[in-house]
DOFIFI-173619 format. One record per residue (C-alpha): x, y, z. Coordinates in steps of 0.02 Angstrom, whole numbers, plus 32768, in hexadecimal, padded with zeros to 4 digits. Layout:
% residues N
XYZ/...
END
This chain:
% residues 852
7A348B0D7B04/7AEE8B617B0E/7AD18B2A7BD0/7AB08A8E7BB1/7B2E8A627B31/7BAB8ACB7BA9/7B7D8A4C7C36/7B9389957BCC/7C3E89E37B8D/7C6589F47C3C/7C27893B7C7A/7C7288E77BC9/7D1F89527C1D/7D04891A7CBE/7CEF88537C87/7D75885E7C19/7DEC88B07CA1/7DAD88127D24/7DCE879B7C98/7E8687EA7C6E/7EA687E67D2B/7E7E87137D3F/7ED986F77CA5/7F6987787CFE/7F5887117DA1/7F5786607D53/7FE386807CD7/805486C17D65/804686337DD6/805B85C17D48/810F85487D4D/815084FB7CB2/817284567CD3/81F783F97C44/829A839A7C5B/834283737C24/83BC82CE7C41/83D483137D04/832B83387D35/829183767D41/8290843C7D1C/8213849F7D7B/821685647D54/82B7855E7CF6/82FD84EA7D92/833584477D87/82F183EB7E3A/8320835E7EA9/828783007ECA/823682A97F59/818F82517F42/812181E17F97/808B81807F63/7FD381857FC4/7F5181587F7F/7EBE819F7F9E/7E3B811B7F98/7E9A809D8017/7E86814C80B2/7DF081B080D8/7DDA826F809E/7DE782918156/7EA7823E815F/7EE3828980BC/7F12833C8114/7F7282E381A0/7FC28261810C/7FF182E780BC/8040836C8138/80A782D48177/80DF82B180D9/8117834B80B5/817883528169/81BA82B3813A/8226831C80BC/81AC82ED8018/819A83607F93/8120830A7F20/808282927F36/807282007EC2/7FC681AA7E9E/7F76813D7E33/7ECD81687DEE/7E4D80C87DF9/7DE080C07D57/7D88803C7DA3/7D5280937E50/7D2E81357DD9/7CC380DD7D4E/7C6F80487D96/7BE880427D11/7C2280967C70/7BFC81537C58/7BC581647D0F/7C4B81AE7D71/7C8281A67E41/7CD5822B7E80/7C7C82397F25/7CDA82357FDA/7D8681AF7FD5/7D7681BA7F18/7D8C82777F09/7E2A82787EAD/7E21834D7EA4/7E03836D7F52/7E8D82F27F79/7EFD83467EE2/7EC583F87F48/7F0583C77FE2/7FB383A37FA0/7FAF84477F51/7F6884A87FF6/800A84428049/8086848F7FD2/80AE83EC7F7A/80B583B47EC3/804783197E89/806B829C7DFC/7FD582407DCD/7FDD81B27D8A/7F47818B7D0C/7F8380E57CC3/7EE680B37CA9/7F4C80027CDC/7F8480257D97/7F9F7F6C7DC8/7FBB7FAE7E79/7F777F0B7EE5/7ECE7F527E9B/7E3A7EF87E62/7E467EB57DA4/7EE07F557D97/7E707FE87DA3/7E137FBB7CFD/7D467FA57D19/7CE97EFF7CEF/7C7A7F297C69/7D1C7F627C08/7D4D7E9F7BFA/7C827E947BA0/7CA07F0D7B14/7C987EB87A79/7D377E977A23/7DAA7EE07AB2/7E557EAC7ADE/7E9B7F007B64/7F4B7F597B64/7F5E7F427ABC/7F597F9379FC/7E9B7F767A08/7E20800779D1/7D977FD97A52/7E207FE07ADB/7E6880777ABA/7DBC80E17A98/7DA680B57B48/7E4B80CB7B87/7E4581827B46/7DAD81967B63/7DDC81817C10/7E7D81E17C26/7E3F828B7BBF/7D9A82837C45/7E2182937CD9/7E9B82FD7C82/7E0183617C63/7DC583657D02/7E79839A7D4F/7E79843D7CD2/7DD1846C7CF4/7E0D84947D9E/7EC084CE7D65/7F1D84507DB1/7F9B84347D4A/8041849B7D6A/802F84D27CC9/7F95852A7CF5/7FE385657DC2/7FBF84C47DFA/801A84237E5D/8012839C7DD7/80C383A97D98/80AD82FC7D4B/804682807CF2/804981CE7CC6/800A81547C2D/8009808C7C4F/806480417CC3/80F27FB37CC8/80CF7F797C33/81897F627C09/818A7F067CA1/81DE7E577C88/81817DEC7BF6/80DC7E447BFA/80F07ECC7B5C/814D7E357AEA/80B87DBF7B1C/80517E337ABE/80A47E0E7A1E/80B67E8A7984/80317F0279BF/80997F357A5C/80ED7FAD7A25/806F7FF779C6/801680097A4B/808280687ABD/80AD80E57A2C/7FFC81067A25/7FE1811C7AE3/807581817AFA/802081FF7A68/7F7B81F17AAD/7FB9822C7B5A/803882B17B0D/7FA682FC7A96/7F2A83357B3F/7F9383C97B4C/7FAE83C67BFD/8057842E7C05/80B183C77C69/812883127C47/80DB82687C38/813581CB7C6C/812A81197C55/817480AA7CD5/81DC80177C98/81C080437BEC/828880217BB3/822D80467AEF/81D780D27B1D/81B081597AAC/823181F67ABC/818182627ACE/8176821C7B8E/81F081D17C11/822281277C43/823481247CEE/826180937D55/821180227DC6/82537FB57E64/82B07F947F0E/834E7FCD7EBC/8358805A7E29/841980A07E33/844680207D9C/83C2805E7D30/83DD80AA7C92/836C81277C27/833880ED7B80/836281B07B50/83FA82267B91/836A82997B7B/830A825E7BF8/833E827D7CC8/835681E07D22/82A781B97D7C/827381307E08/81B6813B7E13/81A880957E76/822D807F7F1B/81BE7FE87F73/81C27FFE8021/819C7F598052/81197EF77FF0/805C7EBB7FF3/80187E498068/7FB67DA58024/7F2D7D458080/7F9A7CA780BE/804E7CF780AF/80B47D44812E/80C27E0B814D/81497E4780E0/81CB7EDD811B/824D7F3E80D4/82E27F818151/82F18043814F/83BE802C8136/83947FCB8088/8314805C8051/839880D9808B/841580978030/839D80707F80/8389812B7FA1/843C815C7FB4/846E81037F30/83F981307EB3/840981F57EDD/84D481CB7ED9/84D1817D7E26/847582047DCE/83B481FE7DFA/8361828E7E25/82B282457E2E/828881E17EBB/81CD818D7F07/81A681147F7F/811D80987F53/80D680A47FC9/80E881378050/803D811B8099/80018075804D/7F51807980AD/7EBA7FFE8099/7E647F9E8023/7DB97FC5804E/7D237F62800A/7D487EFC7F62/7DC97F547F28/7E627EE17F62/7EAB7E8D7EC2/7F237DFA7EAE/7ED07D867EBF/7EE37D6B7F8A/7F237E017FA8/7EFC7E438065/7E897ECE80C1/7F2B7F1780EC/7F917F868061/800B7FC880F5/80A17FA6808F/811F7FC6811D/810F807880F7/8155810B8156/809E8142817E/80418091819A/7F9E805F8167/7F3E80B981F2/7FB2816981B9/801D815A8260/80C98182824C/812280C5823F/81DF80F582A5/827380F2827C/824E80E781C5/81FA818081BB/827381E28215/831E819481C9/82D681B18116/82A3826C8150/83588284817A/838D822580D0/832C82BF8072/8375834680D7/842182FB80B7/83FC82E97FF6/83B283917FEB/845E83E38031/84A983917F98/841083DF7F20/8474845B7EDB/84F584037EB8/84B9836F7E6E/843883CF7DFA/84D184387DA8/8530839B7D61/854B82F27D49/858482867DDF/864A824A7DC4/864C819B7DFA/86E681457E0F/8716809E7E7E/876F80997F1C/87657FE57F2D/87177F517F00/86757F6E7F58/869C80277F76/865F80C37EFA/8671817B7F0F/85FF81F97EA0/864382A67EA1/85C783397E60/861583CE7E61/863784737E0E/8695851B7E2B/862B85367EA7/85DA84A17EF7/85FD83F57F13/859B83477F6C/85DB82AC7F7F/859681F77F9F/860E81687FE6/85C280A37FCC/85E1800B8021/858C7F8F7FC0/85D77F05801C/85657EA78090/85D47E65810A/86657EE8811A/86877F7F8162/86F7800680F4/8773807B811E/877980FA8089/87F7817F8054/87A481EF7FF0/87E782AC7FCA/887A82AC805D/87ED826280E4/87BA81BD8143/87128181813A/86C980F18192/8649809A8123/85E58012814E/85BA7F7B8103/850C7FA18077/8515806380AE/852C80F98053/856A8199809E/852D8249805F/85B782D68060/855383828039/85F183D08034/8659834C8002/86BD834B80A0/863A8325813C/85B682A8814D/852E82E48166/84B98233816A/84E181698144/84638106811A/847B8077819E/849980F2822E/83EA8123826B/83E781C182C3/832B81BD82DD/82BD817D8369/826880D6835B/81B380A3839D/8167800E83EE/80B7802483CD/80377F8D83DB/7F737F7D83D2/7F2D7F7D8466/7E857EFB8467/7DE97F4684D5/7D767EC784EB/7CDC7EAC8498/7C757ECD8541/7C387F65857D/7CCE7FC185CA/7CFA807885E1/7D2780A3853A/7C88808284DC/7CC68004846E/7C3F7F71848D/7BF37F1A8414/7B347EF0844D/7A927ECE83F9/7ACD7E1F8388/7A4F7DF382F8/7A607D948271/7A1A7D4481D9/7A517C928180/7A7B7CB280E0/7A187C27806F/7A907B7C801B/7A7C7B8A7F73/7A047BE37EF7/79887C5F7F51/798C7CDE7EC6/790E7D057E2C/79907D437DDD/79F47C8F7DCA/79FD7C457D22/7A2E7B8E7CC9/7AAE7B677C60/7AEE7AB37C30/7B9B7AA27C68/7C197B0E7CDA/7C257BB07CBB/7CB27C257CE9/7C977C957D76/7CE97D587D52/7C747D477C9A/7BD47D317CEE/7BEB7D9D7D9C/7C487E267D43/7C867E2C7DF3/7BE57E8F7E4B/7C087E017EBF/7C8B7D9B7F04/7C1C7D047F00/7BBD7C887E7B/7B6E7BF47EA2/7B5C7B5A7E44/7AD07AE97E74/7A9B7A407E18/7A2379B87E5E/7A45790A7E37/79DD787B7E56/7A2277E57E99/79D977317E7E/79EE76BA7F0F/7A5676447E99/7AC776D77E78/7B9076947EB0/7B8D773D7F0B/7B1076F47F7B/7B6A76657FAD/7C1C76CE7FAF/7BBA771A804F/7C4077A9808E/7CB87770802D/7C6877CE7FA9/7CC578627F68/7C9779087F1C/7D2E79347E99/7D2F7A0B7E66/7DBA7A577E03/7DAC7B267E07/7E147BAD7DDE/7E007BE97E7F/7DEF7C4A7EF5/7D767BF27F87/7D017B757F70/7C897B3C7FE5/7C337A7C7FC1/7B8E7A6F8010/7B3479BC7FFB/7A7179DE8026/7A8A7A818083/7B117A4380F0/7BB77A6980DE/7C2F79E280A0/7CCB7A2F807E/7D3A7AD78057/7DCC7AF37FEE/7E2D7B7F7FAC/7EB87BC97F4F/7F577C397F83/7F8E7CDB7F34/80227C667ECD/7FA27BFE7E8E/7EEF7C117E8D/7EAA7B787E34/7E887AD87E9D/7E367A3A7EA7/7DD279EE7F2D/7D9D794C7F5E/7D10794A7FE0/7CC978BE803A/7C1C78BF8021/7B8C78498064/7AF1783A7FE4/7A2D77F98003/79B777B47F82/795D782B7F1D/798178DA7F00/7A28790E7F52/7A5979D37F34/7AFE7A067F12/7B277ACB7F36/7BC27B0D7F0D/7BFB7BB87F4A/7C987BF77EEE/7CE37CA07F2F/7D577D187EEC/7DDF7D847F68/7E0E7E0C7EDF/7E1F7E047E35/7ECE7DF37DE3/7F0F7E7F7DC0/7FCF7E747D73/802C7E1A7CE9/7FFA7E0E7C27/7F4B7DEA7BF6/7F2C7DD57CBD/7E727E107C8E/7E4B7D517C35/7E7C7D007CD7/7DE17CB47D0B/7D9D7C787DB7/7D007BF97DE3/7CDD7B2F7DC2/7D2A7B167D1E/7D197A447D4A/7D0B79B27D42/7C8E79B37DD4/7C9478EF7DF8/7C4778707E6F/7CB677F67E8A/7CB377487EE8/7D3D77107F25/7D1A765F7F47/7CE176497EA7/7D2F76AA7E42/7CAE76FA7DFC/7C9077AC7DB1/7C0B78237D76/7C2B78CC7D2C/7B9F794C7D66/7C0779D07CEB/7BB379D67C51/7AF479CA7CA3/7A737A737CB1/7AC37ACB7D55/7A6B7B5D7DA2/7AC37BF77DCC/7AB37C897E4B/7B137D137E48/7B2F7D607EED/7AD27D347F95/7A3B7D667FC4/7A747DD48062/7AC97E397FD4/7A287E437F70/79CD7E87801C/7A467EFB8044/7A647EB880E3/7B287F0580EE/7AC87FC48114/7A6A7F5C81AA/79BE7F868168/79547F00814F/78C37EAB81C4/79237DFF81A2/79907E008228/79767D9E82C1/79937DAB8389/79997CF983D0/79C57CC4847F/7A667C73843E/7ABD7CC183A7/7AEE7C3B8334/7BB07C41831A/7C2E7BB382CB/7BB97BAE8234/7BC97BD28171/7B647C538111/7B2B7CD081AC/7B077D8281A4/7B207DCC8258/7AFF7E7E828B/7B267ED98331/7B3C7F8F837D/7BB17FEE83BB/7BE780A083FD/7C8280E483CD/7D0E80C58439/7D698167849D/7DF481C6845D/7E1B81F2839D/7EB38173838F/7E9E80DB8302/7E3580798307/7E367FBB82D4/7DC07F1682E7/7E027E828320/7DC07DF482C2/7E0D7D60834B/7D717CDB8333/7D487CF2827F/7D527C9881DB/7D387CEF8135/7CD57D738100/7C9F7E3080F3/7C947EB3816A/7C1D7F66814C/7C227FF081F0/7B81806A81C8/7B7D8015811A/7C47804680E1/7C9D7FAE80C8/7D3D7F828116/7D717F0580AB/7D7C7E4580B7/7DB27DE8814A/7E097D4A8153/7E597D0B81F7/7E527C6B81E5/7ED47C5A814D/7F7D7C6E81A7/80267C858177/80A57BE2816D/81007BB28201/81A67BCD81AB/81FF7C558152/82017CF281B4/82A77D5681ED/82747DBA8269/82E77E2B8279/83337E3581D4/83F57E6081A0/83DE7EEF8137/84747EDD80E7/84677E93801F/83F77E9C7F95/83337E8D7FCC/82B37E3F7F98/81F57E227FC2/821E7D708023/82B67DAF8081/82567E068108/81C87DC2814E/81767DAF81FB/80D47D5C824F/80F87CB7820E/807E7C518257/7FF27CBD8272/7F687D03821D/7F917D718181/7F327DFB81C7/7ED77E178260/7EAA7EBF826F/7E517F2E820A/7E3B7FDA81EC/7D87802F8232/7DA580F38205/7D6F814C8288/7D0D81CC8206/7C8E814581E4/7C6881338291/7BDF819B82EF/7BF581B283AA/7B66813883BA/7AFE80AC836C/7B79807782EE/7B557FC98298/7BBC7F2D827C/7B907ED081E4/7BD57E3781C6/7BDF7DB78144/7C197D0B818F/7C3E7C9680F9/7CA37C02816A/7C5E7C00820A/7C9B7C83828B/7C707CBC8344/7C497D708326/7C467D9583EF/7D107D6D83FA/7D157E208387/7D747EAD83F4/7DB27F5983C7/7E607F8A83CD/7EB4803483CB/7F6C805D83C2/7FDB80818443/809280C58459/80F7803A84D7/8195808684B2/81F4811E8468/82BF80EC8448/836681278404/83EC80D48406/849A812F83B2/8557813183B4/85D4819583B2/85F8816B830B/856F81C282C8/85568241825E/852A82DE82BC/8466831182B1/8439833A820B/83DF83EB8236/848484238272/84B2842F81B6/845F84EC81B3/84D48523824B/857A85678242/861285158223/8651854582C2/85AD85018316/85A9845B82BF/8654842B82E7/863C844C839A/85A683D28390/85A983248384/85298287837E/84A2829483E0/840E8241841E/8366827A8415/82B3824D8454/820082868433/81738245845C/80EA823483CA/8051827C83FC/805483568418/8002834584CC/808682C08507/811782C6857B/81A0823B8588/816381F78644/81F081858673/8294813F8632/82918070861B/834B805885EE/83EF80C885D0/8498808A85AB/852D80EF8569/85B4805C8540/85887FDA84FA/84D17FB684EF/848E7F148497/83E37EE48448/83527F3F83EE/82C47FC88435/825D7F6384BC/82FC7EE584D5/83807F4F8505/840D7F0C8584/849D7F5885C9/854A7F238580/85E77EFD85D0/86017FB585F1/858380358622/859B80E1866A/853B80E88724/84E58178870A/84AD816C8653/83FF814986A5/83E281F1871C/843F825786A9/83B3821E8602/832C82308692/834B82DD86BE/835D83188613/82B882C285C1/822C82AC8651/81AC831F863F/81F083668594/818083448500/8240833584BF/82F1832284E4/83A5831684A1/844E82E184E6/84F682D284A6/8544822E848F/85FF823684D4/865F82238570/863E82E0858F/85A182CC85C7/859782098609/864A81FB8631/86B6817D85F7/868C80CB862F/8701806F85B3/878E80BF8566/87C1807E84B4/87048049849C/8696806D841E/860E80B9847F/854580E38449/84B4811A84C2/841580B084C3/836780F68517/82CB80B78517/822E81258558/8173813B8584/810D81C38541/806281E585A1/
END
């Protein structure tokens, strides 16, 4: 008995010394996050900042390690991401945290990286996401009003943010519990503009209580709330935009934050592709860092795809590449990547510095400002040009600086530059997507086997219903599809005007949008649709009726749900009417929109699953039926060679879906190009940006490509599922991977010297001096030949460049016989080692290379 009592005072010792030692562990890798009016405060140390938003639904689990890693050598310190209520809780209380939707495994990977993460809950992400990140059946709770002092709304809303603050602290993720999330944040934007005073009296209300709700989960570390100028002092107002240096906290408590530093901006279905120069971003940057901010993201750093449904807008594309320095297929996107790596180093010389005071700003000019941090022992220094046309010669502190025009130059010790924001030091990339074709060729990528199956007009469902009149379409899909249709037979007499009208009959539908398709007894009569600045439209369809019974099917599609601007969850889609016949000889009209219409929601290829491939519908016939509507085609493929990106080419279709091995890759849309005018291609950096400045591919289709991950594939026997809603040729479809054309670098000897020299000696980095280097992008490459190089004056862009009026002789063997065969080279710009072709010139080195 002694014994036994002896040995459970020994195992009770033994727990209890195992518990004591986790609680021992966890405490001591524990950080206390908090913050004062400079910055965030990590371990008693205030931090400079550099984040970048992925997010992890728009990339595979497979990318997210390589994402990640080259994040984090892009000179990134934090991860930003949204969390998506509605791709977590598609039917309420039933939860989806399964492969691209595992927000911990993603939040572990940052961690296993050595990076901090700020998650941003919201529930409200807006984000280009379908309907903002909130679920469908939310909009069907009884009494609910969204984003407002509403007691059904918020139950939910916490509901929802304590079940993934929850989930984060059960696996000690937090940095209050040793973990990466340094971070969190409540709503989202709604500051922004109009939208919180649309709201009315219960506004405010509202964000007092969500800024307690979030505060009271205990999570030990800050909450913010971007473009919140009222926010609560319990969380931080951070702000949002392409330019954040003139922003002021609504608290000198508070550090001055950017949480959103666009990149470029979204692509639409019918609008152009939108870019943002790296010099503008550089400068944002500079300026922001210069003026006092110590909290810096880009939205986006990897912007990805919208896979599936999830696209928002309404029209917004496949495509969520963002111009981001990793681009939607994770490659890195040159030279912004590499000149904003360089911007971090050079801000991170001036850390110390800038996180031990307040920046001294002072005017050396109209369009010129100096801000001076410094104490006993340290001091940084930022020089701006905010002119857009002229360069600057600058005194400051006994020296000469050349500035130019919409630059800012960083001064770690307030003496050198160290980096400018329109001098890029970094290579630059041609890269294109090379088509294979769609036969059988040596890489494996053929497409072979075509079936298909005609997807019925109108109602083929036992699930459709009646209801007199038009009904709205978001109400009665609750978006589980993007389609409805609306089908009504009416029976015409052969005295009816219409009769007589002959063709000149017309079929008059007003809808809010997005697509409608007007069939007249099973045939196709007519299409219309909206654009992502105005959905609604009307159409008027010639139509040519019989005696009797003629059938009228309407097919009204949605592309993405809105998903931005107050009370954006009441804006409706479908037939709202009149549906009309009208005759115009006559003059006569008949409203159909008040009589008993049958609805279907959905197709019936959807209701058969046909998007896995399964099914014994699908047909082989001798000739494959293309150029028609409402066709389900399916085909096989093996995967094509190599492990680069892949992409489809979707030359030859019209609208639809596309499913590889049942995953969906999102909607296509090649038919619905861009305008003919508008683009500036290239674009002068220099002045304020916006999201029309900079745009390219005017002309064309909005998007082209899409993204097949190569983890969905299997080396063989993949399936193609399509859904053809206009009429498409499914045998034009072709893979495409990427492909390096060109590796360039192109600087003067004007420029700052290379950044990494900064950790040499003094003695070292003034014997230094610009210098050009070149790399090629893959490990296993080499550089394999020289194109062009010019030390003088070289003219025109990577891919374009031309030899000046002066140009050393032997720029060309001396580049080749220090890069070919090197995975890697470097040469000084100057006379020293070209010689001196023109004296009194201005002279910069341009090279362009091969890799292979």
């Amino acid at each position: 008995m002694e014994r036994k009592s002896g040995y459970c005072l020994s195992v009770i010792m033994l727990v209890f010394g195992v518990v004591f030692l986790h609680c021992l562990v966890m405490t001591s890798f524990a950080a206390s996050v908090t913050y004062d009016h400079r910055a965030l405060v990590i371990d008693g140390k205030r931090r400079v900042l550099i984040s970048g938003s992925i997010h992890y639904p728009r990339s595979t689990p497979d990318m997210w390690p390589d994402l990640i890693q080259k994040s984090k050598d892009g000179g990134l310190d934090v991860i930003e991401t949204y969390v998506f209520w509605n791709l977590h809780e598609p039917v309420r209380n039933l939860y989806d945290f399964e492969g691209r939707k595992d927000l911990i495994n993603f939040v572990k990977l940052v961690e296993k990286a050595g990076l901090f993460v700020h998650i941003r809950i919201g529930p409200y992400v807006c984000a280009e996401w379908n309907y903002g990140g909130f679920p469908l059946w939310l909009h069907f709770i009884p009494g609910i009003e969204f984003r407002t002092d509403n007691e059904p709304f918020k139950a939910e809303m916490k509901r929802f943010t304590t079940k993934i603050v929850d989930m984060i602290k059960q696996e000690n993720l937090f940095a209050s519990q040793g973990g990466p999330v340094i971070l969190s944040q409540i709503e989202n934007e709604y500051g922004n503009g109009d939208i919180e005073s649309r709201y009315g009296p219960r506004a405010k209300p509202y964000v007092n209580w969500a800024a307690s709700m979030a505060t009271t989960l205990d999570t030990g570390v800050p909450w913010v709330m971007c473009q919140q100028p009222d926010a609560p002092p319990s969380v931080i107002n951070t702000c949002n935009g392409f330019y954040c240096d003139q922003f002021k906290q609504n608290s000198d408590k508070t550090p001055k934050m950017w949480t959103e530093n666009w990149t470029g901006w979204f692509l639409s279905f019918g609008g152009p592709v939108p870019y943002r120069p790296v010099e503008d971003i550089a400068f944002a940057v500079a300026r922001f860092f210069q003026r006092g901010g110590t909290f810096q993201n880009y939205y986006m750093y990897h912007g990805g795809t919208n896979f599936g449904r999830t696209s928002g807008g309404p029209f917004i594309a496949t495509s969520y590449d963002y111009d981001a320095p990793l681009d939607e297929y994770g490659l890195i996107r040159q030279p912004k990547w590499g000149h904003l790596k360089d911007l971090h180093k050079a801000i991170k010389l001036c850390e110390a510095a800038m996180v031990a005071t307040d920046p001294n700003i002072t005017s050396l000019g109209s369009t010129i400002e100096a801000s001076v941090y410094k104490t006993d022992s340290q001091c940084a220094a930022f020089l701006a040009n905010t002119a857009t046309q002229s360069d600057a010669a600058v005194s400051f502190n006994g020296n000469s600086y050349h500035l130019p025009p919409w630059s800012v130059s960083i001064l770690p010790d307030c003496k050198n530059v160290a980096f400018n924001t329109a001098k890029i030091n970094s290579v630059s990339t041609i890269s294109t997507f090379v088509t294979q074709s769609s036969e059988a060729d040596a890489s494996g990528a053929s497409l072979s086997g075509w079936t298909s199956v005609n997807e019925p007009v109108g109602i083929s469902s036992e699930n459709a219903f009646t209801r007199m009149g038009l009904v709205e379409q978001i109400n009665i899909t609750a978006d589980k599809s993007d389609y409805l249709w609306y089908s009504l037979s009416v029976n015409i007499k052969n005295d009816e005007p219409f009769l007589q009208d002959g063709s000149a009959t017309v079929l008059h539908v007003k809808t809010l949008g997005h697509v409608l398709h007007a069939f007249i007894n099973g045939k196709l009569s007519g299409s219309g649709k909206g654009n992502s600045g105005h959905s609604n439209f009307t159409i008027e369809v010639p139509v040519t009726l019989v005696p009797g019974v003629n059938k009228i099917d309407l097919l009204s599609a949605t592309v993405g749900l809105q998903n931005y601007g107050a009370f954006f969850d009441l804006k409706g889609a479908g037939i709202t009417g009149p549906v009309q016949l009208k005759g115009f000889k006559n003059g006569s009209t008949t409203d159909l929109s008040s009589k008993q219409w049958t609805y279907q929601v959905g197709l019936k290829g959807e209701e058969m699953g046909l998007s896995s491939g399964g099914s014994t519908l699908w047909k082989s016939q001798t000739e494959l039926p293309t150029n028609q509507p409402l066709i389900w085609y399916k085909a096989s493929f093996d995967a094509p060679a190599g492990d680069t990106p892949l992409s489809m080419d979707f030359t030859g279709m019209g609208k639809g879906e596309a499913w590889v091995n049942g995953q969906s890759i999102g909607r296509f849309w090649p038919t619905y190009t861009a305008p003919n005018s508008g683009c500036t291609d290239p674009c002068n950096y220099r002045g304020g940006y916006n999201a029309n400045k900079c745009l390219k591919n005017c002309g064309k289709p909005s998007q082209l490509l899409y993204h097949v991950p190569r983890s969905w594939l299997k080396s063989s026997g993949n399936v193609l599922v399509l859904f053809e809603e206009m009429g498409g040729d499914p045998t034009k479809l072709s893979f495409a991977t990427r492909e390096i054309q060109s590796v360039c670098s192109r600087i003067s000897e004007a420029h700052p010297l290379p950044i990494d020299m900064w950790a040499s000696e003094d003695d070292a980095r003034n014997k230094s001096g610009p210098t050009l280097s070149l790399e090629c992008p893959h490990p296993n490459q080499v550089i394999s030949s020289i194109k062009f190089a010019s030390f003088g004056t070289p003219q025109g862009t990577c891919g374009s460049f031309i030899h000046g009026r002066c140009s050393s002789s032997n720029a060309l063997s001396i580049v080749k016989k220090a890069c070919i065969g090197s995975k890697s080279c470097s040469l000084g710009v100057s006379i020293n080692v070209f010689g001196e072709p023109c004296k009194g010139v201005a002279k910069s080195l341009a090279v362009e290379a091969s890799c292979t």
